[in-house]
N, C-alpha and C positions, 0 to 999 in steps of 0.2 A: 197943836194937838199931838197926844202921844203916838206913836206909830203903830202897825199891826206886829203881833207876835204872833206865827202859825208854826203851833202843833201838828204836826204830819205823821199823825200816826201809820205804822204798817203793819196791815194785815190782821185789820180789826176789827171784825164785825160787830154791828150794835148789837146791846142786850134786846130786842125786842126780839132779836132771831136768832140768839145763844138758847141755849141747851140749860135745862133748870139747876143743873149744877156746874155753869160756866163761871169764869174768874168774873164775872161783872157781880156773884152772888156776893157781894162783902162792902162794907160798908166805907161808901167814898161821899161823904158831906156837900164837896162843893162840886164834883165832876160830873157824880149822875144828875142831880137838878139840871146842869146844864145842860148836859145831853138831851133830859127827858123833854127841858124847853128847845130843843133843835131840832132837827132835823134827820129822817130816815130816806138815804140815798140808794137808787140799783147800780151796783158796780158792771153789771154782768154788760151790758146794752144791747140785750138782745142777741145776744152770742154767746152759740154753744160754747162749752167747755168752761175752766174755772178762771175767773180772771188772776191776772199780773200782775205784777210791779210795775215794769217799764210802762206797758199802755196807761194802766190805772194813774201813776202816778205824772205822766207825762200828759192825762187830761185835764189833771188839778191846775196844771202848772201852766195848760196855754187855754185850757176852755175847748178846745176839740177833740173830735172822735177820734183819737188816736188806735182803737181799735178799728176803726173803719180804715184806716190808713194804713194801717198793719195787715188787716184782712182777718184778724182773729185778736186772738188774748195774748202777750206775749212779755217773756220777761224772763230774769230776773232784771240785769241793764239794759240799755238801750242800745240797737243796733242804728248803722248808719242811717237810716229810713227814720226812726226815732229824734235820735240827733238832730235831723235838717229840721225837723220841726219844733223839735224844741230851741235851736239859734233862732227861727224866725219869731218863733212866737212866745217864748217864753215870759211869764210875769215878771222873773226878776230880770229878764233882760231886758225887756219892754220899760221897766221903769228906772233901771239903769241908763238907756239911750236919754231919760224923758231927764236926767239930774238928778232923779231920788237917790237914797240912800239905801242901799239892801244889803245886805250879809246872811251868810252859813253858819251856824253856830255850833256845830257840829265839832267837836276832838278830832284831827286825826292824825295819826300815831305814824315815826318815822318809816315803819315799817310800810303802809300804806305808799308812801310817795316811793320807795325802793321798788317796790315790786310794778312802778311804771318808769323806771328809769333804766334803760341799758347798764348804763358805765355801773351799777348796784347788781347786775344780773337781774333786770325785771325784763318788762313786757312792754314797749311805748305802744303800743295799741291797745292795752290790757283797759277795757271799757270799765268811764265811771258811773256811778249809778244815775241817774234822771234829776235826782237835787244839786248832785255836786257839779254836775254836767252844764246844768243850769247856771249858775249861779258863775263855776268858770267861765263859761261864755259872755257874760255877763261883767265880766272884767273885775271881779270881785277873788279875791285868794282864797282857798280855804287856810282855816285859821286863824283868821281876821288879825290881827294884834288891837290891844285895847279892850276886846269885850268878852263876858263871860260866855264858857263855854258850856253847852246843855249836852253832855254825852248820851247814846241811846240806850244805855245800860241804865241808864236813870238810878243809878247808886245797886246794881244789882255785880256781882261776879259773872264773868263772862261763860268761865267754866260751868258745867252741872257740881254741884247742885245749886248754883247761883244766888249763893249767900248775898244777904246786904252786906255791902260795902258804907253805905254813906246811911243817915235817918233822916226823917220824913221832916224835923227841922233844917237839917240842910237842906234839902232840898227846896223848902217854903224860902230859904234867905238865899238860896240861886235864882227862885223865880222872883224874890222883889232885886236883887242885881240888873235880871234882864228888861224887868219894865222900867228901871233906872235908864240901862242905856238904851233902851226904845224910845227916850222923849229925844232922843236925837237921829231917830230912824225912821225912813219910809217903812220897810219890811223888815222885819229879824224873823228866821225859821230855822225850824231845828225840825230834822229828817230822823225819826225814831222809829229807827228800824228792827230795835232787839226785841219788839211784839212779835215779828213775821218770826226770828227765829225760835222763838219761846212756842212758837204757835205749833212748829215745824219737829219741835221735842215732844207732840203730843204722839198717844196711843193709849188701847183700850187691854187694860187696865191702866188710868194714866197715876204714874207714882208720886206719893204725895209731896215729893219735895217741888216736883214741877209746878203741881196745886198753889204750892205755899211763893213760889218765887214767880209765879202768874198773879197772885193775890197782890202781894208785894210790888211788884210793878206797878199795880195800879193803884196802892196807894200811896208811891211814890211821883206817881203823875199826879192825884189828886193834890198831895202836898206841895208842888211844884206849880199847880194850877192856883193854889191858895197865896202863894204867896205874889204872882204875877196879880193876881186881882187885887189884892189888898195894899198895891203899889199902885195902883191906877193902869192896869197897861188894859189895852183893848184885845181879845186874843180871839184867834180860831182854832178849832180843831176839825183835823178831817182825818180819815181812812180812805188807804186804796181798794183795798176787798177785804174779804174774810179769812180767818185760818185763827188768830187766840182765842178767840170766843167759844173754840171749843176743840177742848183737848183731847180726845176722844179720837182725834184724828190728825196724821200731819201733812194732809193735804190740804189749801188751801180750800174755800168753802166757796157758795155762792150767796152768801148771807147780803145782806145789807148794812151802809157804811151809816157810821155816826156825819154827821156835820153841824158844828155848833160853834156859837160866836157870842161874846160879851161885849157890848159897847159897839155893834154893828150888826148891819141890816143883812136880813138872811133873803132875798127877793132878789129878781131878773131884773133887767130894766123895765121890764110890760109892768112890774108888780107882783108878776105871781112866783109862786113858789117852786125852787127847784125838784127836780126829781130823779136826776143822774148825776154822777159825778162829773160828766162834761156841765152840765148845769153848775153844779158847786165851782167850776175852773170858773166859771165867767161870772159867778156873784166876785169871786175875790179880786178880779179884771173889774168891777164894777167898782168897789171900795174907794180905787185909785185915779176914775175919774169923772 
C-alpha cells in the first residue's frame, strides 16, 4: 500500500471561520470538497492568547499538549523544552526507530545550512523549525536525494508581489511525482510554511496583489493536491492555527484548523472524532499502527 503524503499546512484557518472575503472565496475543485468532508480542529486548547508554530506544530507531530508543556502558546521554533519532546515523541522519529521509511520534502537552499554553520559565519545553535527538527532527529537529511521536492512557495515568488513562478499544471505533475515516490514510503511531508507568511503580509486595507497571490497559492495547492490523487497517493492535510484566512490582519488568529485525509480514517482509537489538534497528532500516530 502506498504511503501517507501530509500536507502541513501553516497558519491556516478553515473557511468555515474565514471572513466572507477570505482567500478560501475562489474556486478550488478538489481541495474544498475535501476539506468540507473533514474535519474542523481547536488550535487554541484552551489557552489564552493566539496560538504558535512551535507548540501547534509540535502537537501534530507527537499527539501532545505541547502547549500544556510550554505553559502557553509558543513559537515561531522550538526551544529546548520543545525539542526534548519532539526526539522523544516524534511521529517521524517513532517510525524511523520502528524501520519505516520517512522523509522532508522540503528545498532547502545553501544559504539555509550557512547560517547554522560557524566555519560560513552562522549560528550552530541557530534553532530549526519543529519539522525539520523532527525529521533530523529522526536520522533522515534534509534534502533527501532521490525524491521530488515540494517547495512551500508552492510556484509563488518569494518576494511581494509574489508572482507565479511555476502553473497549476506543474504543479498537478509534481504531485503525481510525489505519489510515485510514496509507493516506496511510510511518510513523505512537506512543511508549507509560506501560508503563515502570506498570512503575516496582511492589513486593512489589504492590497490586491496580496489577494491575488493568497488566491494563487491555493490554487496551487489545490493543483498539487489533483495531481497526488489522481496518482493514487493517500494524503493528509492539517493546519497549525490561523493567520491566511484572513488578510485583514497579520496577526495570527484563533480560528480553526482544517484536517482532512483521502484514502484514511479521520477517528481516535475509541472511534470517535477528533476535536483538537493534539487529537489530529494521534489520528496520524494511529494510521501507523
Amino acid at each position: 500500500m502506498t504511503g501517507v503524503v501530509w500536507l502541513a499546512l501553516d497558519g491556516v484557518g478553515h473557511p468555515q471561520d474565514a471572513p466572507t472575503d477570505s482567500p478560501w472565496a475562489t474556486d478550488l475543485p478538489t481541495l474544498r470538497p475535501l476539506l468540507d468532508a473533514g474535519l474542523v480542529l481547536d488550535a487554541t486548547l484552551g489557552v489564552e492568547g493566539l496560538p504558535q508554530s512551535a507548540t501547534g506544530q509540535a502537537c501534530w507531530l507527537t499527539g501532545q499538549d505541547a502547549v500544556r508543556v510550554m505553559g502557553g502558546h509558543f513559537g515561531p521554533q522550538p526551544g529546548p523544552t520543545l525539542r526534548a519532546l519532539l526526539d522523544a515523541e516524534s511521529l517521524p522519529g517513532r517510525l524511523a526507530r520502528a524501520g519505516a521509511r520517512v522523509d522532508l520534502l522540503n528545498p532547502y537552499p545553501p544559504a539555509y545550512f550557512a547560517a547554522r554553520d560557524p566555519a560560513q559565519g552562522g549560528r550552530v545553535h541557530l534553532a530549526h523549525g519543529s519539522f525539520p527538527h523532527a525529521f533530523l532527529h529522526a536520522g533522515r537529511p534534509l534534502n533527501p536525494p532521490g525524491l521530488p521536492s515540494i517547495s512551500p512557495l508552492l510556484g509563488l515568488a518569494f518576494a511581494e508581489p509574489h508572482d507565479a513562478t511555476a502553473t497549476p499544471d506543474d504543479l498537478r505533475r509534481l504531485g503525481e511525482q510525489v505519489a510515485r515516490a510514496a509507493r516506496d514510503h511510510d511518510l513523505l511531508t512537506a512543511d508549507l510554511w509560506f501560508s503563515d507568511a502570506l498570512g503575516h503580509a496582511g492589513r486593512d486595507p489589504t492590497p490586491p496583489g496580496l489577494w491575488r497571490a493568497a488566491r494563487t497559492y491555493l490554487q496551487h495547492l489545490n493543483a498539487l493536491l489533483e495531481g497526488l490523487l489522481h496518482a493514487g497517493a493517500r494524503v493528509a492535510i492539517s493546519s497549525d492555527h490561523g493567520n491566511f484566512e484572513d488578510l485583514h490582519v497579520k496577526s495570527h488568529t484563533v480560528a480553526r484548523v482544517p484536517f482532512a485525509a483521502s484514502g484514511l480514517p479521520l477517528s481516535l482509537a475509541d472511534g470517535t472524532a477528533p476535536a483538537t489538534i493534539v487529537d489530529g497528532g494521534r489520528v496520524l500516530t494511529r494510521w501507523f499502527t
